[in-house]
N, C-alpha and C positions, 0 to 999 in steps of 0.2 A: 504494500500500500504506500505508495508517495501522498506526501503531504507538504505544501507547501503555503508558504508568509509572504505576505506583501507589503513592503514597507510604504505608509504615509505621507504626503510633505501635505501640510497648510500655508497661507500665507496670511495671517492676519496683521491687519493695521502696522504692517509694516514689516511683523516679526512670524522669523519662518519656523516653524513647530515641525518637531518632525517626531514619531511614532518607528521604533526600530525595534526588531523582533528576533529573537534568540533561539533557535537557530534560522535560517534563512528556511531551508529546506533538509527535508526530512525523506527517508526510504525505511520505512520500519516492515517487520514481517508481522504475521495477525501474531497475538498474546505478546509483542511487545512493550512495553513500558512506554511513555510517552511524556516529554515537559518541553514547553515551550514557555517561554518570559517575551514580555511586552512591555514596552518601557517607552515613556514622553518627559518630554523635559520641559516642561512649565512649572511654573511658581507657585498656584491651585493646585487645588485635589480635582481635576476632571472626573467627572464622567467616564466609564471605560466599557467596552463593549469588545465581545469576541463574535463573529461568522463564520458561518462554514457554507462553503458553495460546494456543491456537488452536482454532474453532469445530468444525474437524475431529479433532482429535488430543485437546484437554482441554490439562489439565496436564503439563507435561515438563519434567524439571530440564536444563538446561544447564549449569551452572559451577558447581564449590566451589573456596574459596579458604580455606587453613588458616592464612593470613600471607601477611603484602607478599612480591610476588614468586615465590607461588605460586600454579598455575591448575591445576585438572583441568576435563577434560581439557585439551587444546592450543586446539581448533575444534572446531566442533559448526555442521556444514547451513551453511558459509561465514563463520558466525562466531566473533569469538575474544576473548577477554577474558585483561587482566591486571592489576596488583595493584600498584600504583606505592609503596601507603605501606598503612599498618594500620587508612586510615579510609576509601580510594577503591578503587571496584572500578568498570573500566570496561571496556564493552560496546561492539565494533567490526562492522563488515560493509566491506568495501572496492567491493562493488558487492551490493545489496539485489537477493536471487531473486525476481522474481513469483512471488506467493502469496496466500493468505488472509489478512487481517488479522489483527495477534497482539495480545498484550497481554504486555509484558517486564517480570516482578519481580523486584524487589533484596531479599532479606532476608539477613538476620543472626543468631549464635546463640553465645551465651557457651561457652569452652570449657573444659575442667577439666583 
């Protein structure tokens, strides 16, 4: 199963935000292990959000994060994310379902 990250650029008001994903890309076999980290460098606690695209299904959110230490939901399809600090949001599997290739997004979004 490949699995691959797509890193973000923003450009707000001037300053360029950028969302970088640990590792880039993934080749796991099914009951592999799995961690990804997602990382922004702003000054707030964003918003953090993970997706997965798959050729069958499209796009599907999986995770929002309103602050460190917060996840919706718990798990989602075996996997589970959580929220260690205000600028890492990371992306778990303890054993990889055989399936279709995905494509897993980390974005982010200012909050008021």
């Amino acid at each position: 199963m490949k699995l691959s990250f797509i890193p973000f650029l923003l450009f707000l008001d001037g300053v360029n935000l950028q969302v970088s994903q640990s590792p880039h890309d993934l080749v796991l076999s099914p009951g592999s292990p799995m961690k990804v980290t997602c990382s922004v460098a702003v000054t707030s606690d964003p918003y953090m959000y993970w997706y997965r695209w798959t050729l069958t299904d499209g796009l599907a959110h999986m995770f929002t994060s309103v602050g460190s230490g917060i996840v919706d939901p718990v798990s989602v399809d075996g996997f589970s994310a959580s929220r260690p600090n205000s600028s890492h949001f990371v992306l778990e599997s303890q054993s990889v379902a055989p399936s279709t290739p995905a494509v897993l997004y980390c974005s982010w979004s200012i909050h008021s």
